[in-house]
C-alpha positions as CSV (number, residue, x, y, z in Angstrom):
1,X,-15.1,-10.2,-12.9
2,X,-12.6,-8.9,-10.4
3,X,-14.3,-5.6,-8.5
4,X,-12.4,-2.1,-9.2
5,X,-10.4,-1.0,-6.5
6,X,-9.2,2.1,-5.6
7,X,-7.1,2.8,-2.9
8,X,-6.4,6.5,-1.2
9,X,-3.8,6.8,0.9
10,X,-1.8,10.3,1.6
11,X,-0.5,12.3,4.9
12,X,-2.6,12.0,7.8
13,X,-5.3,15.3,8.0
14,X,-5.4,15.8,4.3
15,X,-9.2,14.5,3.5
16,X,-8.5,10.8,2.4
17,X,-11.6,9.9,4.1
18,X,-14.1,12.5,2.9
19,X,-12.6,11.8,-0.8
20,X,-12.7,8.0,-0.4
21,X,-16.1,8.3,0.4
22,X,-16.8,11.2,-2.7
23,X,-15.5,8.6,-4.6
24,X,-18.0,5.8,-3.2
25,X,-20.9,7.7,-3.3
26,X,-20.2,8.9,-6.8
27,X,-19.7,5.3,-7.9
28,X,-22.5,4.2,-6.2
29,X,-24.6,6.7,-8.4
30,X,-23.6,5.3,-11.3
31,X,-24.5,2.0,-10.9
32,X,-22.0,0.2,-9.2
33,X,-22.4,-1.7,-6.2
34,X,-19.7,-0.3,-4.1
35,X,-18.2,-0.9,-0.9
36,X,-15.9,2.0,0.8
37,X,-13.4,0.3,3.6
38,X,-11.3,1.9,5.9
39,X,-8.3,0.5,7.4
40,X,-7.2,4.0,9.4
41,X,-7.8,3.1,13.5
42,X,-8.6,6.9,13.6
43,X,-12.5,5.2,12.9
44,X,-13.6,8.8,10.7
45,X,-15.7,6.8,8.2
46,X,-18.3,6.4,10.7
47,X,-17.4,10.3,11.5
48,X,-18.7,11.5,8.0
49,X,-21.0,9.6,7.2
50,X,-22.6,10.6,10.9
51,X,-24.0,6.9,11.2
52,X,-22.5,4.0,12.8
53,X,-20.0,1.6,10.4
54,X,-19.2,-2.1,11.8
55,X,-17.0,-4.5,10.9
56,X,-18.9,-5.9,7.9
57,X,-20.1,-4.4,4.9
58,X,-23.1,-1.6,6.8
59,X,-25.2,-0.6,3.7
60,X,-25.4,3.7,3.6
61,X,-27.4,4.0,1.1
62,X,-28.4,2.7,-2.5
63,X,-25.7,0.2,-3.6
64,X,-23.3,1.7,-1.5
65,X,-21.6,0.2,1.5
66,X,-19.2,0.8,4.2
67,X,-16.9,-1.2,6.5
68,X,-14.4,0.0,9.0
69,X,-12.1,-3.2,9.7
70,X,-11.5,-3.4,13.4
71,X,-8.2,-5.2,13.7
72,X,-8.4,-6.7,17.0
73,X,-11.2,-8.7,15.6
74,X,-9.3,-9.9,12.7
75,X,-6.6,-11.0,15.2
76,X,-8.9,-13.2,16.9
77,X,-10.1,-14.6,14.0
78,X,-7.0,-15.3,12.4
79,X,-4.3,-15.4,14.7
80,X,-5.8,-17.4,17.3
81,X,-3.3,-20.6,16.9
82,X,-0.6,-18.6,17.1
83,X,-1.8,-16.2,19.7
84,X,-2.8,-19.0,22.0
85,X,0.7,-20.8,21.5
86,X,2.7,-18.0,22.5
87,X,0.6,-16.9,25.3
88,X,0.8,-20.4,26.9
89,X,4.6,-20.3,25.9
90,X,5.2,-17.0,28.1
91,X,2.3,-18.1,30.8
92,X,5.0,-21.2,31.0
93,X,8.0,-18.4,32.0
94,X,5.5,-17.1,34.6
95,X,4.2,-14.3,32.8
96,X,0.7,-13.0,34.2
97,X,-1.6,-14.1,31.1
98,X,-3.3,-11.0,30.5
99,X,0.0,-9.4,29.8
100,X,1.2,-12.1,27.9
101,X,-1.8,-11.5,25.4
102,X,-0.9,-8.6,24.8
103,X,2.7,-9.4,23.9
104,X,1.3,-11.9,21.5
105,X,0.7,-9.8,18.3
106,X,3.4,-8.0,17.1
107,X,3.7,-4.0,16.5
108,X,1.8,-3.8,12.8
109,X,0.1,-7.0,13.0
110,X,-3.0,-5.2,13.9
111,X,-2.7,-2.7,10.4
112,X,-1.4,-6.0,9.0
113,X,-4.9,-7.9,9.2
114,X,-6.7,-4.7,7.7
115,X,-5.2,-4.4,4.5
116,X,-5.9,-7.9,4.3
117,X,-9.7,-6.9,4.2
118,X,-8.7,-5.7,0.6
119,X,-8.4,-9.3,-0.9
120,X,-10.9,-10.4,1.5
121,X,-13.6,-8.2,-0.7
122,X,-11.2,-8.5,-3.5
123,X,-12.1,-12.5,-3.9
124,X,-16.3,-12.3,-2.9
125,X,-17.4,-11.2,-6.2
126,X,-20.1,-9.3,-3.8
127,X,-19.4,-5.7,-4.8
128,X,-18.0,-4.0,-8.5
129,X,-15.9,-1.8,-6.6
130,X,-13.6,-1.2,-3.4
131,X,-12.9,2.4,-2.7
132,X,-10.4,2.2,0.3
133,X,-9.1,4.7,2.9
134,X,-5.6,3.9,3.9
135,X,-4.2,4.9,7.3
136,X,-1.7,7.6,6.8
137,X,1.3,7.6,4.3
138,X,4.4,5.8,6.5
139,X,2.0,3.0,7.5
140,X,0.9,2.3,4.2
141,X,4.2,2.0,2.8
142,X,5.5,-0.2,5.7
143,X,2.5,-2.3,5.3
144,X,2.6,-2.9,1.8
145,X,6.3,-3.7,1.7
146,X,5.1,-7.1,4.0
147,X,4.2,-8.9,0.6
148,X,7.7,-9.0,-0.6
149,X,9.0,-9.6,2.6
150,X,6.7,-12.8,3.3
151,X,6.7,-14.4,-0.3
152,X,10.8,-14.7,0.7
153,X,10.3,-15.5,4.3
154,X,7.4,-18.5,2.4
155,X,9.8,-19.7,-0.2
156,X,13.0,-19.9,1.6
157,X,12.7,-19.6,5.7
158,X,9.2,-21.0,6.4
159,X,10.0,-24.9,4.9
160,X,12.9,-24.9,6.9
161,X,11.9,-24.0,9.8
162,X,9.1,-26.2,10.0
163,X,11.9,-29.6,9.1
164,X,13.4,-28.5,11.9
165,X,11.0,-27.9,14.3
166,X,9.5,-31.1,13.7
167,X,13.1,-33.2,13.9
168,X,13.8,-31.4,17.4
169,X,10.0,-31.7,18.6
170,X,10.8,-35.6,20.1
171,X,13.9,-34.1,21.6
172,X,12.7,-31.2,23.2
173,X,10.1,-32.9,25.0
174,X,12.7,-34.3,26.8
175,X,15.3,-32.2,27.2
176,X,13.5,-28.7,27.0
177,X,11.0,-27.0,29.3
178,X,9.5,-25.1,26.3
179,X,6.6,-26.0,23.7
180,X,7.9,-25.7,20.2
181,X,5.1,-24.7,17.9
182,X,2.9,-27.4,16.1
183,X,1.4,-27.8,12.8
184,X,-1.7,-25.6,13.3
185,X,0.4,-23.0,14.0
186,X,2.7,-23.2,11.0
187,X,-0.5,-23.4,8.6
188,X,-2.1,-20.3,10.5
189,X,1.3,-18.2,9.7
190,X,1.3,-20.4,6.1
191,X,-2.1,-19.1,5.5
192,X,-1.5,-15.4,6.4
193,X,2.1,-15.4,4.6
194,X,0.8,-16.3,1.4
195,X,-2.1,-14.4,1.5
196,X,0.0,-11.4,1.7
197,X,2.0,-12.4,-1.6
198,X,-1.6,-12.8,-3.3
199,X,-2.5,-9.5,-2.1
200,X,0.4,-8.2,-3.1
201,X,-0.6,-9.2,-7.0
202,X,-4.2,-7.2,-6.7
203,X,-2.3,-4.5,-5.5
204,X,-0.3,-4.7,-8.7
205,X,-3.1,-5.9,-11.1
206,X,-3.2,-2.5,-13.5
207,X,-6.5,-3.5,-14.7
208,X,-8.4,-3.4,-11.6
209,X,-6.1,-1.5,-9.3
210,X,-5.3,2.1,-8.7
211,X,-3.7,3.8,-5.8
212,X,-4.6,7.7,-5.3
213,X,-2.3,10.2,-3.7
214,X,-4.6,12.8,-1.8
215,X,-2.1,16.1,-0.6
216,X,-3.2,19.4,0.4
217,X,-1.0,22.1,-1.8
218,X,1.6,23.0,1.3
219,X,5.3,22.4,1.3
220,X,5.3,19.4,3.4
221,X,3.0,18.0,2.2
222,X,3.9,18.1,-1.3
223,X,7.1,16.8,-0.5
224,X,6.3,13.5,1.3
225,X,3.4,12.9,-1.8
226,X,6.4,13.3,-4.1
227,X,8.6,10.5,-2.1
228,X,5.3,8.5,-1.7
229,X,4.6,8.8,-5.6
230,X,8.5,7.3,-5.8
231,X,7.9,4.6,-3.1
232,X,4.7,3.4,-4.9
233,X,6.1,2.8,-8.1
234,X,9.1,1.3,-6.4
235,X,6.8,-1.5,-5.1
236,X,5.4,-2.0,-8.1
237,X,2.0,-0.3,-7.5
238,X,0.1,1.8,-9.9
239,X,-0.7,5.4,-9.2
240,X,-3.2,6.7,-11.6
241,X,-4.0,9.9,-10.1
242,X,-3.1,13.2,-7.3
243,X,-5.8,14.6,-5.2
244,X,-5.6,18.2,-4.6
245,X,-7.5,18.9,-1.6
246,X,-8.5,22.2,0.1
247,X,-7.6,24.6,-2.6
248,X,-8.3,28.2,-1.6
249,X,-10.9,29.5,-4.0
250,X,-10.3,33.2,-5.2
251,X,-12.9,34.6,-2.9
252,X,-11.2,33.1,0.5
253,X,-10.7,35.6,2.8
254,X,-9.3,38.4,1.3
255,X,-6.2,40.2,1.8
256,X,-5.6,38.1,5.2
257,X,-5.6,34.9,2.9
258,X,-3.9,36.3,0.2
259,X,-0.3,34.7,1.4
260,X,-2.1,31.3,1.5
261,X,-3.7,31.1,-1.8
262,X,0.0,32.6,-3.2
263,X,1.5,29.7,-1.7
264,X,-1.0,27.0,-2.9
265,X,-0.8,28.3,-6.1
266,X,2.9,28.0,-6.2
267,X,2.4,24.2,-4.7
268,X,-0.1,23.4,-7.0
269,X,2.4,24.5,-10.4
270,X,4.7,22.6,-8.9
271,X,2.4,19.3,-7.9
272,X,0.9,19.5,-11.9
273,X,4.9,19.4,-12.8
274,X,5.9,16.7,-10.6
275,X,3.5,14.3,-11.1
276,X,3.1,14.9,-14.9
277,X,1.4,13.6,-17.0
278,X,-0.4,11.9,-13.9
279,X,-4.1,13.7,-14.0
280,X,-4.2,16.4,-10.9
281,X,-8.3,16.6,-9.4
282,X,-8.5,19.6,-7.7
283,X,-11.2,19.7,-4.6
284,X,-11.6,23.4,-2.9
285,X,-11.8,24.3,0.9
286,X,-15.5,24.4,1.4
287,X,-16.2,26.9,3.7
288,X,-18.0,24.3,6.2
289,X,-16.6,20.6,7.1
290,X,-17.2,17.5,4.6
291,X,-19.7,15.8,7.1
292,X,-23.0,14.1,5.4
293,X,-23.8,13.1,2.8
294,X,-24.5,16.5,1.1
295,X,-21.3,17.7,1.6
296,X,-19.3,14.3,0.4
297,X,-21.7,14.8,-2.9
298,X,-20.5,18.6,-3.0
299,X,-17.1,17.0,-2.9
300,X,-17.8,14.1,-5.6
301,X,-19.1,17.0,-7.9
302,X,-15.7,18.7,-7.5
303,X,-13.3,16.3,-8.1
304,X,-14.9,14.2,-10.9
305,X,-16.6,17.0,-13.3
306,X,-16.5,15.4,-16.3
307,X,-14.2,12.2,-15.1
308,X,-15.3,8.7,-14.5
309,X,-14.4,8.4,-10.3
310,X,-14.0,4.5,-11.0
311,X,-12.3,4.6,-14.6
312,X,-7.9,4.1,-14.7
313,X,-7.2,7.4,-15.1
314,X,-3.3,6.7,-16.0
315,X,-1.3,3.6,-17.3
316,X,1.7,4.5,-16.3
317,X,5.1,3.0,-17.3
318,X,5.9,-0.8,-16.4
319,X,9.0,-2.4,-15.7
320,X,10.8,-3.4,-19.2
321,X,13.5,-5.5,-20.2
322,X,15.6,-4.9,-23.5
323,X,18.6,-5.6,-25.3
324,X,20.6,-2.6,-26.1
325,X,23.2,-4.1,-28.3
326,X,24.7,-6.6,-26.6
327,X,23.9,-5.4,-23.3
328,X,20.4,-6.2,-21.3
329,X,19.0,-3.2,-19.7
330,X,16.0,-3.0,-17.0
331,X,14.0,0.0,-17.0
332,X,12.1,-0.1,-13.4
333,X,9.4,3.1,-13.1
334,X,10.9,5.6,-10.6
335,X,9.8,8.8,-11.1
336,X,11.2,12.5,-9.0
337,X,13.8,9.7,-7.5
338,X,17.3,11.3,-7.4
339,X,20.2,8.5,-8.5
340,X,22.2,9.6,-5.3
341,X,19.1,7.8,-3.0
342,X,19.4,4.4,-5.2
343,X,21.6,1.5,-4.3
344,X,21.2,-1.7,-6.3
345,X,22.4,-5.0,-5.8
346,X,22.1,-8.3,-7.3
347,X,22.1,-11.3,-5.3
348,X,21.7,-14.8,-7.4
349,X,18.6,-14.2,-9.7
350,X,17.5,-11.6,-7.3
351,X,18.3,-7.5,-7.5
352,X,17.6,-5.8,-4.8
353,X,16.7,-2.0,-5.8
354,X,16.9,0.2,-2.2
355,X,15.6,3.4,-2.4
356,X,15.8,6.0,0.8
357,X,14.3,3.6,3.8
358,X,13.0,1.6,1.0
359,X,13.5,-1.7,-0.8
360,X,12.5,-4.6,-3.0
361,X,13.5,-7.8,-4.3
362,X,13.1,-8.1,-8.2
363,X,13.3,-11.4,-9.5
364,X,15.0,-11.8,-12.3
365,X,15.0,-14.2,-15.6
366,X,17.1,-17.0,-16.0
367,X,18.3,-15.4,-18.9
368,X,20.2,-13.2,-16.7
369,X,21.6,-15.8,-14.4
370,X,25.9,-15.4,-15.7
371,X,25.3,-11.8,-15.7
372,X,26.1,-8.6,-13.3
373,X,24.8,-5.0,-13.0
374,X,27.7,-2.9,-14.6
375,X,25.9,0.2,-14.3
376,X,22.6,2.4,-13.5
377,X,21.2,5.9,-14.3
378,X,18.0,7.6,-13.5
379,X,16.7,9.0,-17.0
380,X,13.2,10.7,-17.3
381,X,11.9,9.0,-14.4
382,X,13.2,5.8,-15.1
383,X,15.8,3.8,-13.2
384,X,17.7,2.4,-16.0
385,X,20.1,-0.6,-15.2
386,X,23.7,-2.3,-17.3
387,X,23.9,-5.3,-17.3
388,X,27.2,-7.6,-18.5
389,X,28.5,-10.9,-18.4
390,X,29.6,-11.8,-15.5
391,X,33.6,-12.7,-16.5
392,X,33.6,-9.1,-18.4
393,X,32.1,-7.3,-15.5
394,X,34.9,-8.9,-13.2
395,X,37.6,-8.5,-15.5
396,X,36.8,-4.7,-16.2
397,X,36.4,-4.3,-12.2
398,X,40.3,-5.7,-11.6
């Protein structure tokens, strides 16, 4: 049975990694063999818990586990056909080798390798749950946009590319000073390509997979948990839960606090309307750090009175198509997004839904091949989008 997994992710400095771990212990507790990764460089796992954390499962205490992925490992381990290519590639040009190492892995590769520790986990069958703490909110996104990205760059690009490479390869030999790539390195990009398009289906497996938004209640942010929240269910990935981290208890401080907990309590009406009817934990500012294990358990006791930390705590709406009359329409889940920031395209059987800095490739059915968006409206969250045949779509364009 596939482990549950849980992943927090939020703006950097907002507690992901004391509530990640709240959530592990707590799990742990209750019976569940539970591993808690981190794929955040920052390396504050090993920070709370106050005990070292290697790159493998480190037991911290009864069936609980923790693992901080170091990426430059992973690299090594998994990149090394292509690393060793290119280096000798650029050593050719007369590039000093060290530095050519270093131009050998691409900006993200490195954040790349340690989501992939998801499915590595994902596929052992060791543990019954994955809690994981994400690196802060923009590299999250930009990471798990790659899936999409590579299943196109696998299905259409990567064949090709490897024809041709193997038709000039006599050629070149001859007539080129440069090494063209060989088969070990095409299957060591194969291999990490389409592992990144079966991540990306654990990611979106509603059964086993929740993502967590942690915020603190302040302005900003509130604001980028709200585009997050839109992002996330642009991609297709379930959000079953907010975090609200830090709240001022009534006793804070005084009159000199009084401004703050005003303005939290504004945030926090605002965060329960937002995200409605997502479930809102709420987690107060303890008057001393989260650091230990008796304060991550002071934390676990906040968050989950009374909830399951493990259980789906929201099935959200799915992507849906329907005939209204004689018209198909596609509902695609996009809550607090404003229609002004949506452009859509279709492009063959493919519409491509761009939201802000954001976008993703839908495939469509072949039911829909002879027809053409004629028209899309944000309703109640939803993205809702016309479509018509394609001769009447043209004709009532002219």
């Amino acid at each position: 049975m596939p482990p549950r997994t849980i992943i927090y992710t939020g703006k950097g400095g907002v507690g992901k990694t004391s509530v990640a771990l709240a959530t592990a212990r707590r799990c742990a507790r209750s019976g569940l063999r539970t591993l808690v990764i981190s794929t955040d460089p920052a390396h504050n796992l090993a920070d709370a818990l106050e005990r070292d954390v290697a790159n493998r499962p480190t037991p911290c205490g009864r069936r609980l586990y923790a693992r901080q992925v170091e990426a430059q490992e992973e690299i090594e381990q998994h990149w090394e056909a292509v690393q060793r290519w290119l280096v000798n590639l650029l050593a050719d040009r007369g590039l000093d080798r060290i530095a050519a190492e270093e131009l050998t892995v691409p900006p993200g590769m490195d954040e790349l390798f340690a989501l992939l520790a998801i499915k590595e986990h994902y596929e052992s069958g060791e543990f019954d749950c994955l809690i994981v703490d994400c690196a802060p909110t923009g590299e999250t996104l930009r990471l798990l946009s790659f899936p999409d990205a590579a299943g196109w760059w696998l299905e259409k690009v990567l064949p090709l590319e490897r024809k041709l490479v193997a038709a000039a390869r006599p050629l070149a030999r001859t007539l080129l000073d440069v090494p063209l790539p060989d088969d070990p390195v095409f299957e060591e990009v194969e291999r990490l390509v389409r592992g990144l398009g079966e991540l990306a289906g654990i990611l979106r497996d509603r059964s086993t997979t929740s993502v967590r938004l942690v915020l603190n209640p302040e302005r900003i942010v509130v604001r980028e948990a709200m585009r997050t929240y839109t992002y996330l269910n642009l991609y297709g990935f379930p959000v079953d839960a907010v975090v609200a981290n830090r709240v001022l208890p009534p006793e804070a401080g005084g009159d000199y606090f009084a401004p703050w907990r005003a303005l939290q309590s504004e945030q926090l009406d605002l965060v329960r309307e937002a995200f409605a009817p997502l479930p809102v934990l709420e987690a107060p500012h303890f008057p001393r750090e989260v650091v230990g294990t008796r304060m991550i358990d002071r934390l676990a006791d906040a968050l989950f009175d009374g909830t399951e930390a493990h259980a789906v705590l929201h099935d959200g709406a799915r992507p849906e198509l329907s005939d209204d009359g004689d018209e198909p329409v596609l509902r695609l889940p996009l809550p607090l997004a404003a229609r002004g920031d949506i452009k859509v395209r279709k492009v063959g059987l493919e519409l491509v839904v761009r939201v802000g800095p954001h976008k993703r490739t839908v495939v469509l059915p072949d039911s829909l091949a002879g027809w053409a968006p004629a028209g899309a409206r944000v309703d109640q969250g939803q993205l809702e989008i016309r479509f018509r045949r394609r001769e009447t779509a043209l004709a009532q364009a002219r």
